[in-house]
C-alpha positions as CSV (number, residue, x, y, z in Angstrom):
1,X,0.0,0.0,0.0
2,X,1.4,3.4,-0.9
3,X,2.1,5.5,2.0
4,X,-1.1,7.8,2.4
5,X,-3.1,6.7,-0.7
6,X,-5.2,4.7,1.5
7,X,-5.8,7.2,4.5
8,X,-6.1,9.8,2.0
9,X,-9.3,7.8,0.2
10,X,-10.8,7.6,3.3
11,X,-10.8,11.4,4.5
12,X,-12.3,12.3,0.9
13,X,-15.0,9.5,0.9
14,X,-18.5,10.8,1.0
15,X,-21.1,10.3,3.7
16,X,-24.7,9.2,4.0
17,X,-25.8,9.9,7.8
18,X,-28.7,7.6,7.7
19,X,-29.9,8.3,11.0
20,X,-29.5,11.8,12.3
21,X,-31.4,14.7,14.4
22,X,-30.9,18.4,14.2
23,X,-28.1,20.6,16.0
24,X,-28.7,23.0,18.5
25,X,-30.3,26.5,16.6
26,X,-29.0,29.0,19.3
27,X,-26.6,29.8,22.0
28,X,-26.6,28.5,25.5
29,X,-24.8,27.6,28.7
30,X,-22.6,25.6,29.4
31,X,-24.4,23.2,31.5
32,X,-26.4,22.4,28.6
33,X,-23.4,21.5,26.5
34,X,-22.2,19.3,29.2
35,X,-24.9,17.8,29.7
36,X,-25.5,17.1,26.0
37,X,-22.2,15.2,26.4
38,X,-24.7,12.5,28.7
39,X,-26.8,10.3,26.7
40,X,-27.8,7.9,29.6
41,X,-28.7,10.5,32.1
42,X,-31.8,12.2,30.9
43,X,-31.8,14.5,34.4
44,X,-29.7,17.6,34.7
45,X,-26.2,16.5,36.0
46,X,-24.9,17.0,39.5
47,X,-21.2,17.8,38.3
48,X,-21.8,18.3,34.7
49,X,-18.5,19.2,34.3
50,X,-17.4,15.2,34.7
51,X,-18.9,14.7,31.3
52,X,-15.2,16.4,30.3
53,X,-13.5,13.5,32.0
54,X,-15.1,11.1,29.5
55,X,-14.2,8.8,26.2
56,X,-16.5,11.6,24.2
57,X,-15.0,14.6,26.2
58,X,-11.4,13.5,25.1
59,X,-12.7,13.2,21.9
60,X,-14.0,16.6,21.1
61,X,-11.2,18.5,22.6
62,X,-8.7,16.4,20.5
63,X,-10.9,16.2,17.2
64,X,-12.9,19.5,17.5
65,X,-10.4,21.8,18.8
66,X,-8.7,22.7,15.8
67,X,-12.5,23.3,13.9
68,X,-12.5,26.1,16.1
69,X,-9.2,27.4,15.6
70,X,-7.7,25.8,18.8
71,X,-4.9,23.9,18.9
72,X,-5.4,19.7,20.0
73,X,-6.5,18.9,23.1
74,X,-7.4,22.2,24.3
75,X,-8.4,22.5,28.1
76,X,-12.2,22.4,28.8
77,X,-12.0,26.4,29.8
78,X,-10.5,27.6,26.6
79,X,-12.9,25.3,24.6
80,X,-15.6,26.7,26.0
81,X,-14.8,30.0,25.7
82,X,-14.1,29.6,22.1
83,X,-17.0,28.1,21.7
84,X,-18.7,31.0,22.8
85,X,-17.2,33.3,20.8
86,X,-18.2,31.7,18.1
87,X,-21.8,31.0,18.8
88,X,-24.0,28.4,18.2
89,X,-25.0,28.8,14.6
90,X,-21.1,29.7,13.7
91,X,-20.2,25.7,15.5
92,X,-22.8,24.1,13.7
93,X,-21.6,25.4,10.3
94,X,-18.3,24.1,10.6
95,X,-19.2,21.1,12.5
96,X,-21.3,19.8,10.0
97,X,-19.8,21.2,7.0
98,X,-16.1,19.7,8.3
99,X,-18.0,16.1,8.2
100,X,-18.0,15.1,4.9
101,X,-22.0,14.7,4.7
102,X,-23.9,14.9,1.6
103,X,-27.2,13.8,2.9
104,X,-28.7,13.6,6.4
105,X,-31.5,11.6,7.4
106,X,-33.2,13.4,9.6
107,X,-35.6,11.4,12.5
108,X,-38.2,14.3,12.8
109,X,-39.4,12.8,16.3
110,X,-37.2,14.9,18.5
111,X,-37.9,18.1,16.8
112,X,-38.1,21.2,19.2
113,X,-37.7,25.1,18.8
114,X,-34.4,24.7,20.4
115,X,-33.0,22.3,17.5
116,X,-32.6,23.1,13.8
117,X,-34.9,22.0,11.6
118,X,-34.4,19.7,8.2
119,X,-34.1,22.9,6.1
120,X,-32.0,24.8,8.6
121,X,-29.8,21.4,8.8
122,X,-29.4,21.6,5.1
123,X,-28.5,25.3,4.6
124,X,-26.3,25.2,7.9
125,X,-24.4,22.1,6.3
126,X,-24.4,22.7,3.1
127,X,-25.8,19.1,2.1
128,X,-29.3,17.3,1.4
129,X,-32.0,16.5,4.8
130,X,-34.5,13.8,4.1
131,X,-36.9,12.9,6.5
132,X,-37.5,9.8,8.6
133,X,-41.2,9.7,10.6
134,X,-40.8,8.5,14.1
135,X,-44.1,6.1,14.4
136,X,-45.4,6.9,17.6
137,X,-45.6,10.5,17.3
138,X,-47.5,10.0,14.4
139,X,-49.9,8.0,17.0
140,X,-49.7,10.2,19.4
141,X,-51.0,13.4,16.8
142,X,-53.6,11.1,15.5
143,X,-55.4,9.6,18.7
144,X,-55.7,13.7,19.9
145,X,-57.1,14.6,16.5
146,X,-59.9,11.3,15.3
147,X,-63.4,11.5,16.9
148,X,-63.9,8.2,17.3
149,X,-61.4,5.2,18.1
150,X,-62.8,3.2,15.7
151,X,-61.3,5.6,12.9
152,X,-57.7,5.0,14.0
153,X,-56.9,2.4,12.0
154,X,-57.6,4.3,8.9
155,X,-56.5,7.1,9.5
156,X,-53.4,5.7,10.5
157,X,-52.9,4.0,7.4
158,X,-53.6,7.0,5.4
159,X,-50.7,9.7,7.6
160,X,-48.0,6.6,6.8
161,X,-49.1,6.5,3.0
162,X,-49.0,10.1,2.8
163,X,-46.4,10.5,4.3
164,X,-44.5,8.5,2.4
165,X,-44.5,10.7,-0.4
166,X,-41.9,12.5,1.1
167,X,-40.1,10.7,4.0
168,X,-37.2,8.2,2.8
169,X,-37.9,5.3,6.2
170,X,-39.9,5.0,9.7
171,X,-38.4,4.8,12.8
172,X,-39.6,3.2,15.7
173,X,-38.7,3.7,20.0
174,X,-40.5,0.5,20.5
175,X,-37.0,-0.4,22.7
176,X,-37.7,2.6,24.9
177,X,-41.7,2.0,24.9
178,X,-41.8,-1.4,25.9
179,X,-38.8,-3.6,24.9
180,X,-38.2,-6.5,22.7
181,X,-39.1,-8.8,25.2
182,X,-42.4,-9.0,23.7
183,X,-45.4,-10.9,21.3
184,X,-44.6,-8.9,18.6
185,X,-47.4,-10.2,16.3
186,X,-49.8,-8.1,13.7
187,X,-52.5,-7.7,16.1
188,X,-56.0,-8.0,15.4
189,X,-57.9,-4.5,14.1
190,X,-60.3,-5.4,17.2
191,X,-57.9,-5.4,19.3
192,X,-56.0,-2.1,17.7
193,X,-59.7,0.0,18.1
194,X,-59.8,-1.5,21.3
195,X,-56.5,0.0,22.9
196,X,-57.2,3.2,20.6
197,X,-60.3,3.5,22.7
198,X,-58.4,3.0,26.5
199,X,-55.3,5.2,25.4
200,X,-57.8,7.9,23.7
201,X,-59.6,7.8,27.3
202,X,-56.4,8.5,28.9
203,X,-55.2,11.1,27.6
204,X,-58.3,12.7,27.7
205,X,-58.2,12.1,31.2
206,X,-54.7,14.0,31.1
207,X,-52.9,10.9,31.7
208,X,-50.9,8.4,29.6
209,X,-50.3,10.9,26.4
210,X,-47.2,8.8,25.5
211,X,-47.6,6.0,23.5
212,X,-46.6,3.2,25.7
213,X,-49.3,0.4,24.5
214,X,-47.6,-2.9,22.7
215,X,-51.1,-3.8,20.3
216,X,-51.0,0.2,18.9
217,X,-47.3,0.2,18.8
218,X,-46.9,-3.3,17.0
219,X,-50.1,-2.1,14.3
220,X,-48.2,0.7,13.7
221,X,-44.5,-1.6,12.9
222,X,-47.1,-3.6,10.8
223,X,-48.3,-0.9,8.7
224,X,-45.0,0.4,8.2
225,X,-43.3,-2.9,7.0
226,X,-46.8,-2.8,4.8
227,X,-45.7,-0.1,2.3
228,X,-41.6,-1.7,2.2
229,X,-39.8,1.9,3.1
230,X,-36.7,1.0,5.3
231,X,-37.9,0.9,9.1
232,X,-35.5,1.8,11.9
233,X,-35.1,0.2,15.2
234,X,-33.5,1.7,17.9
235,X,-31.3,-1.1,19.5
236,X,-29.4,-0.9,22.5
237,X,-27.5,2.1,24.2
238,X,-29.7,5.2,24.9
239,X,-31.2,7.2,27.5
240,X,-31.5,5.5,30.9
241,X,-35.8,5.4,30.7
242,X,-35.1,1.7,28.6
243,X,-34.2,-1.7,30.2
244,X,-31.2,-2.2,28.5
245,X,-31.2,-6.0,28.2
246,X,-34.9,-6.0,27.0
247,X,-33.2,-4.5,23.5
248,X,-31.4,-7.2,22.5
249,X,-31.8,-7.6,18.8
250,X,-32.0,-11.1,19.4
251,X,-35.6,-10.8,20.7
252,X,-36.5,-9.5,17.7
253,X,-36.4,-13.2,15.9
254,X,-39.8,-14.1,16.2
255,X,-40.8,-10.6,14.6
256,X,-37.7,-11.0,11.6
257,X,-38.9,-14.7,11.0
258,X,-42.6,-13.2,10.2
259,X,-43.3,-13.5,6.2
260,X,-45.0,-9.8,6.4
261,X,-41.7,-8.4,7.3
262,X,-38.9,-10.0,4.6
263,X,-39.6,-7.6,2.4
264,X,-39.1,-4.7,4.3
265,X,-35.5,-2.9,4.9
266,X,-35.1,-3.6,8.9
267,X,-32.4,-1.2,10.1
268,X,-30.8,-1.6,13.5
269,X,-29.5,1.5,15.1
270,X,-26.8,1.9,17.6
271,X,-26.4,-2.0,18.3
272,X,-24.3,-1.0,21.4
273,X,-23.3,-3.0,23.5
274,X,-25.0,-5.5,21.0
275,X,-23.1,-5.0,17.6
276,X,-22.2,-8.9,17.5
277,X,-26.0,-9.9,18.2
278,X,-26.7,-7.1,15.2
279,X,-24.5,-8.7,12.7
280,X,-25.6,-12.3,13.0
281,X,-29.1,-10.9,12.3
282,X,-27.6,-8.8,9.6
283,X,-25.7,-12.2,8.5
284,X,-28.9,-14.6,9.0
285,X,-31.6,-12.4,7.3
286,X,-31.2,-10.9,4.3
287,X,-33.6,-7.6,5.1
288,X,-31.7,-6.8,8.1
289,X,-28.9,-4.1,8.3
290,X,-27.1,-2.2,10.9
291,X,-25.0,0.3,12.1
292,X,-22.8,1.3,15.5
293,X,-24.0,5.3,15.3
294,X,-24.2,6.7,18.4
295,X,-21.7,4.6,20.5
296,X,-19.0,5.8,17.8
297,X,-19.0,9.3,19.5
298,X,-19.3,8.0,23.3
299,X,-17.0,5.4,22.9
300,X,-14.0,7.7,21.6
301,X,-10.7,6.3,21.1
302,X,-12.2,2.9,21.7
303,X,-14.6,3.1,18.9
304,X,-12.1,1.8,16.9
305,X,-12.8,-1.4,18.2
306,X,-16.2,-1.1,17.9
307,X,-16.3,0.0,14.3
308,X,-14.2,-3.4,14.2
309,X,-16.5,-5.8,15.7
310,X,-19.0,-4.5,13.2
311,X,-17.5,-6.4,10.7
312,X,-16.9,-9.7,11.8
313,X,-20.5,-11.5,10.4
314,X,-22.7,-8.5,9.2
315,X,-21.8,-8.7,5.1
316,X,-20.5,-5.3,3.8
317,X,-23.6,-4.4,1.7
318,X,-25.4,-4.4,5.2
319,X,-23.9,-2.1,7.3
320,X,-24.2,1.8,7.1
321,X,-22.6,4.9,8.8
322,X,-24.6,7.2,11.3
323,X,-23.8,9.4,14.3
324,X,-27.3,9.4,15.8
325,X,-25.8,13.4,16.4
326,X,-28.5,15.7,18.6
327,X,-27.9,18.8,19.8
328,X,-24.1,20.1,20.2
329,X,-22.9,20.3,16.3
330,X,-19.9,18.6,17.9
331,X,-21.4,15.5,17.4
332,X,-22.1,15.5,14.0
333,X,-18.7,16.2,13.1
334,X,-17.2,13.9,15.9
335,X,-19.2,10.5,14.5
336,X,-17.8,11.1,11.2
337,X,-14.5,11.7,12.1
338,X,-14.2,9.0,14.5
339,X,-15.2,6.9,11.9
340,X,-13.3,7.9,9.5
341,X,-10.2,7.4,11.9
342,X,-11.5,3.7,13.1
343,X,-12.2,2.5,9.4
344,X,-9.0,3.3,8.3
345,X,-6.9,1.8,11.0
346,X,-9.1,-1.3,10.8
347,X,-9.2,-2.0,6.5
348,X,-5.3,-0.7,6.9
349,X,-4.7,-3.8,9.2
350,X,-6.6,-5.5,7.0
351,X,-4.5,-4.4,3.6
352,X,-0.9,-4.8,5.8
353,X,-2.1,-8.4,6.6
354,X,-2.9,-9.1,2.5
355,X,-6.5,-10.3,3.8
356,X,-7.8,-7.9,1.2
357,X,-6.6,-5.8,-1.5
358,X,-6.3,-1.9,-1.2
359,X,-9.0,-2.1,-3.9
360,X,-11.7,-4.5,-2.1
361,X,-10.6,-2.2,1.6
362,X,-11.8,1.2,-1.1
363,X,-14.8,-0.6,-1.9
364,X,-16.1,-1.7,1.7
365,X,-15.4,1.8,2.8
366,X,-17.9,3.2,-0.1
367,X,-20.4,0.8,0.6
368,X,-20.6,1.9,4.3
369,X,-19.8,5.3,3.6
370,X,-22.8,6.0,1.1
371,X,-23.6,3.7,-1.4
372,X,-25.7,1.0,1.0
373,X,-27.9,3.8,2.1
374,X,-28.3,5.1,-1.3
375,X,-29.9,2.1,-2.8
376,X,-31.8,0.9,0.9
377,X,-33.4,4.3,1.0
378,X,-33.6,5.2,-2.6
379,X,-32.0,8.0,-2.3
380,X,-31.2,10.3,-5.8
């Protein structure tokens, strides 16, 4: 291998973030950027400034700094005053713009006035925004809006089908909802009207707004995998509201094994700290594909051996990038140049040990980079 040519491939490739929210639109304090650094601990921290003393604080100051105009590894005080210098909107420019993305696929669930939206994302980055609908808050809008439960199944039907004429994929929180642990079955549209009824009565009542019910959340996976757009799955690591070992991807088999489902693109986010589970599925089913977004950026220098185990049984064709980013633009920047750094150390290794070519190592890289998400989502 020719010193650099490799490396130098790499840094130039391309990017698809296939699962993505937006950056922060405007300034704030600093507590809110260290606690942005948390993805577990959904309550504002008690030392927020630990969050420095972490895999993803080392990472920013070494990777970020010099975005900013600081040299590497600059201390937590002069990063932050940077920072504000800056400004919010001046970060997220050259965050996102010093990524590499063309296109971001934006998970619309989590959108607030305090985050930028899809066409702020693209005119801050520079690149492309296409939208993925979050399931349940499509639920959640409908059962406040129908007159009568026994509409709701309908009605559902006709948001998702409108909606797909412009959204690329669904994404469903059924791990933070309820788990995997469960009869994932198509349920019965009895049954769906029924719980429509209950939940509507709820939140009526001012209780129970969030969709939390496994019959309306499994018709609404069902309906989705009905009109074949790629459906998303958060899977593992996340905020500390879901029972981590009840989102094992491996619970998922009964669901994968269903006939209504194989021809539906099944995308597994995250995986962490299940990425090997992931990548049998991805192996054994030939819908299923994953990624290790997310856990990239919190796992630092040791993504690299993350990014690694991603490859051991998952075929290359199945395996995409994302950085799950939300909120500080440091993130979005961060998950692509963490991976960027891990895939080149690992298909390097790979090249030095002759168990590929330099060509094969350029091709794996586009297929993860951009090319697998192109054809899954269809994208131009």
């Amino acid at each position: 291998m020719a010193a650099g040519a490799f490396p130098d491939f790499v840094e130039q490739v391309g990017l698809i973030d296939h699962h993505v929210h937006g950056a922060f639109r405007s300034d704030g304090d600093e507590a809110r950027f260290q606690n942005s650094l948390n993805e577990g601990n959904t309550e504002p921290l008690a030392h927020p400034e630990d969050t420095y003393n972490t895999q993803i604080g080392l990472a920013i100051r070494r990777w970020c700094s010099g975005i900013l105009d600081l040299p590497r590894h600059a201390s937590p005080s002069d990063y932050w005053n940077r920072r504000s210098e800056l400004g919010e909107l001046e970060v997220s420019r050259r965050m996102t713009r010093a990524a590499g993305v063309g296109d971001w696929l934006i998970d619309t669930g989590l959108d607030a006035a305090d985050y930028l939206s899809r066409a702020d994302m693209a005119e801050v980055s520079g690149g492309r925004t296409h939208e993925i609908v979050r399931l349940e808050m499509v639920a959640e809008s409908l059962i406040q809006e129908i007159a009568n439960p026994s509409e709701y199944v309908d009605e559902f039907g006709q948001r998702l089908q409108e909606l797909t004429r412009s959204a690329v994929g669904f994404k469903t929180v059924l791990a933070y909802r309820a788990g995997f642990d469960q009869n994932l079955s198509r349920p019965a549209p009895a049954a769906v009207v029924e719980a429509a009824r209950r939940w509507q009565e709820n939140t009526r009542a001012g209780t129970h707004a969030k969709l939390t019910d496994l019959t309306l959340i499994a018709h609404g996976i069902y309906t989705a995998t009905s009109m074949k757009l790629p459906l998303q799955f958060h899977v593992g690591f996340g905020d500390r509201d879901l029972d981590l070992h009840k989102t094992n991807p491996l619970h998922l088999l009964d669901f994968l094994r269903s006939p209504e489902v194989r021809e539906t693109p099944i995308m597994l986010l995250h995986c962490y700290p299940f990425e090997r589970e992931a990548g049998y599925l991805a192996h054994a089913f030939e819908n299923v594909y994953i990624d290790v977004g997310l856990a990239v950026n919190f796992t630092g220098s040791r993504s690299r051996d993350l990014v690694a185990r991603s490859f051991e049984l998952a075929p290359f064709t199945k395996i995409l990038y994302s950085s799950d980013a939300f909120g500080p633009a440091e993130l979005h920047y961060l998950g692509a140049r963490l991976w960027r750094t891990a895939i080149t150390k690992v298909m390097s290794g790979w090249i030095d040990d002759d168990d590929c070519s330099e060509a094969d190592a350029r091709k794996i890289v586009q297929l993860v980079a951009h090319e697998n998400a192109r054809r899954v989502y269809a994208l131009p």
